[in-house]
C-alpha positions in Angstrom: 0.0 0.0 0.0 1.1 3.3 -1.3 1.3 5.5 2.1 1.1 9.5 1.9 1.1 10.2 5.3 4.6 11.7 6.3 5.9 11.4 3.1 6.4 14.9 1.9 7.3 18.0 3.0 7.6 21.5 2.1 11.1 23.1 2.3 11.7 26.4 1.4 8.9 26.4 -1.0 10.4 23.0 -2.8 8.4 19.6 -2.1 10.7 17.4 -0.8 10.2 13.4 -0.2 11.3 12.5 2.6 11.7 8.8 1.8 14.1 9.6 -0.4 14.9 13.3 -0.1 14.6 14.0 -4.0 13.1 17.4 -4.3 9.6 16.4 -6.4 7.3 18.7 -8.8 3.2 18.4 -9.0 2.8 15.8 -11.2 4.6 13.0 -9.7 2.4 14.0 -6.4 -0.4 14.0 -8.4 0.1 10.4 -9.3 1.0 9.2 -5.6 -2.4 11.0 -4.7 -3.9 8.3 -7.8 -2.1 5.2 -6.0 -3.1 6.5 -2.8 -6.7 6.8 -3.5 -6.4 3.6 -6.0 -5.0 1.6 -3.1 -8.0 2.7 -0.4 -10.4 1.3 -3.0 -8.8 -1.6 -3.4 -8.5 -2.5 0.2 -12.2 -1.8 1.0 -13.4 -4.0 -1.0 -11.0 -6.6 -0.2 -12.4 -6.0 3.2 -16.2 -5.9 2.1 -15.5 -9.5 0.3 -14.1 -10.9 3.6 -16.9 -9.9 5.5 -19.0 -11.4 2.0 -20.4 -8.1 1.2 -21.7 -6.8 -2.0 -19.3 -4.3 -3.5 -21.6 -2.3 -5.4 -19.8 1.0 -5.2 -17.6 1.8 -8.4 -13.9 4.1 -8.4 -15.0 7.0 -11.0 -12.4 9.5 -12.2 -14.3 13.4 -13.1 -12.7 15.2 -16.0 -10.9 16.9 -13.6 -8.7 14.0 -13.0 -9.8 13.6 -9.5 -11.1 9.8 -8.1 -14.3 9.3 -6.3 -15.3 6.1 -4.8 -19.3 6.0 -6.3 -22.6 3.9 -5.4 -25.2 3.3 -6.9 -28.4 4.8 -5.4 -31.1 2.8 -6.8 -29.9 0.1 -8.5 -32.3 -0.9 -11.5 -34.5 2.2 -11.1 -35.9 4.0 -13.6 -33.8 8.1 -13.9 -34.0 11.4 -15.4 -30.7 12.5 -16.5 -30.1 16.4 -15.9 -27.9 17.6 -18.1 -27.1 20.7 -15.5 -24.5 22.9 -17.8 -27.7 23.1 -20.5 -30.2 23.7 -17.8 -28.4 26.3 -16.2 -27.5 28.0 -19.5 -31.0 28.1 -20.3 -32.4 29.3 -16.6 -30.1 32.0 -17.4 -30.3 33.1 -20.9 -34.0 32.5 -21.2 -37.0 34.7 -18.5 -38.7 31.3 -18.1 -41.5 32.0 -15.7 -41.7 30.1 -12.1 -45.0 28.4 -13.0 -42.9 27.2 -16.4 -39.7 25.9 -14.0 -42.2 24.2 -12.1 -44.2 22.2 -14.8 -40.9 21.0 -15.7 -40.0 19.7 -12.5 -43.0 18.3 -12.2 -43.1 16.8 -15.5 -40.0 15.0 -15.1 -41.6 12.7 -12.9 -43.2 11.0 -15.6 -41.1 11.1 -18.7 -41.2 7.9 -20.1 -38.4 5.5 -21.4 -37.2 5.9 -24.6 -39.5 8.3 -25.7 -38.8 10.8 -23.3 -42.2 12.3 -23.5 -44.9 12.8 -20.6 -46.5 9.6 -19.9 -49.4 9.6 -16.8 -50.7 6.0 -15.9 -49.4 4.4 -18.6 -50.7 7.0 -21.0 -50.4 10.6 -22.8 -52.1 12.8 -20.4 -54.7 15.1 -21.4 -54.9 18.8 -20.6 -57.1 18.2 -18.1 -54.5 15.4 -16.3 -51.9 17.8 -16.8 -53.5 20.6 -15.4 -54.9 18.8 -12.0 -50.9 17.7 -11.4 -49.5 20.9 -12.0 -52.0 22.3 -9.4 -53.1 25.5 -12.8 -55.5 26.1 -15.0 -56.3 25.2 -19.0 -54.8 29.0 -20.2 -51.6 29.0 -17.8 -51.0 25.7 -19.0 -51.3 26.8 -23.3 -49.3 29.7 -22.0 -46.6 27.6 -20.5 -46.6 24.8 -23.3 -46.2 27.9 -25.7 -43.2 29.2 -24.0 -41.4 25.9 -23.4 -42.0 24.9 -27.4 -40.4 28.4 -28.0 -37.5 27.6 -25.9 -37.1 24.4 -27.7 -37.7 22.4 -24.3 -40.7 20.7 -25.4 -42.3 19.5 -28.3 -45.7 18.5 -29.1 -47.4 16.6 -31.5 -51.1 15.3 -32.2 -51.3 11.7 -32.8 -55.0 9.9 -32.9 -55.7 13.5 -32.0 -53.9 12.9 -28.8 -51.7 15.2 -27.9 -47.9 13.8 -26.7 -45.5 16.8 -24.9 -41.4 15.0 -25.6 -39.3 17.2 -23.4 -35.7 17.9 -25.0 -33.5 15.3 -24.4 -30.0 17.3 -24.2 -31.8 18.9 -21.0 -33.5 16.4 -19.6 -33.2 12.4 -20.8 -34.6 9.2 -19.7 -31.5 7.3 -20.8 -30.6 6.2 -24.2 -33.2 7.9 -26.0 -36.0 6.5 -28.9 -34.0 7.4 -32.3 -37.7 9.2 -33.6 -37.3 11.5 -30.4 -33.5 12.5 -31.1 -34.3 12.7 -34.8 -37.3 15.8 -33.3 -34.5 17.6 -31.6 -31.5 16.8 -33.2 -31.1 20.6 -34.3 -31.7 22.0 -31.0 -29.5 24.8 -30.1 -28.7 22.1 -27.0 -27.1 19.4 -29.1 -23.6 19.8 -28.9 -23.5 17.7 -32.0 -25.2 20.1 -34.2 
């Protein structure tokens, strides 16, 4: 095991290991920090198979190079991925009302896998439906429908004369997403692709 307790010190403004007493820059810290963490994984879950426990936590590295030791919440759960750098770009750049922020909160408790659209009981909800779970009115919810279509959050399409709401997948996505429903939004100013 890779110990980094003790092991360096700071002389003079030079990192010096003390094991050895070379005088040693970032980047070879940087990857005793990777060993160090890579090492404390390793022995938990040596320890959690001893004691003939599930490891069900995984060693993730961000973008930023850093290591986190991850579980799983809800293992084999349905999930709404937030793409939060989208979201946040659009909170800010766009005046969206609070009863609009809300109806898509709400809403993403029912987007449906792989469509991604708004799916009640098995079903597309009516205006009605929508409007007794949002807790507003039939014109509030036109006007919010109206404003998230021209924000190119939602779109909406009649089928059977039903109407089906699909919310944007680069914002908000129930997984791997049905190819007609990428196809819809595929030249949303939120693809990165595009």
């Amino acid at each position: 095991m890779y110990n980094m307790q003790n092991r360096y010190q700071n002389y003079d403004g030079q990192i010096v290991d003390l094991k050895t007493g070379e005088i040693v820059d970032l980047e070879q810290i940087k990857q005793a920090i990777e060993m160090s963490l890579y090492d404390k994984y390793v022995e938990s879950a040596q320890t959690l198979i001893e004691l003939n426990q599930d490891v069900n936590f995984r060693l993730i590295t961000a973008k930023n190079g850093e290591s986190y030791s991850c579980v799983n919440v809800k293992e084999g759960y349905h999930f709404v991925k937030v793409f939060k750098v989208d979201v946040r770009r659009m909170l800010e750049t766009f005046d969206i009302s609070l009863s609009t922020r809300g109806f898509i909160y709400t809403c993403l408790a029912y987007l449906h896998f792989p469509t991604n659209s708004i799916v009640i009981d098995g079903e597309c909800p009516s205006i009605e439906k929508l409007c007794s779970i949002c807790k507003i009115g039939k014109s509030k919810l036109y006007e919010i429908l109206k404003e998230l279509e021209q924000y190119e959050i939602i779109k909406r399409k009649k089928v059977n004369g039903q109407m089906i709401i699909y919310m944007n997948p680069f914002l908000h996505s129930t997984g791997l997403v049905h190819e007609d429903t990428y196809k819809m939004f595929k030249d949303s100013s939120y693809n990165p692709y595009k």
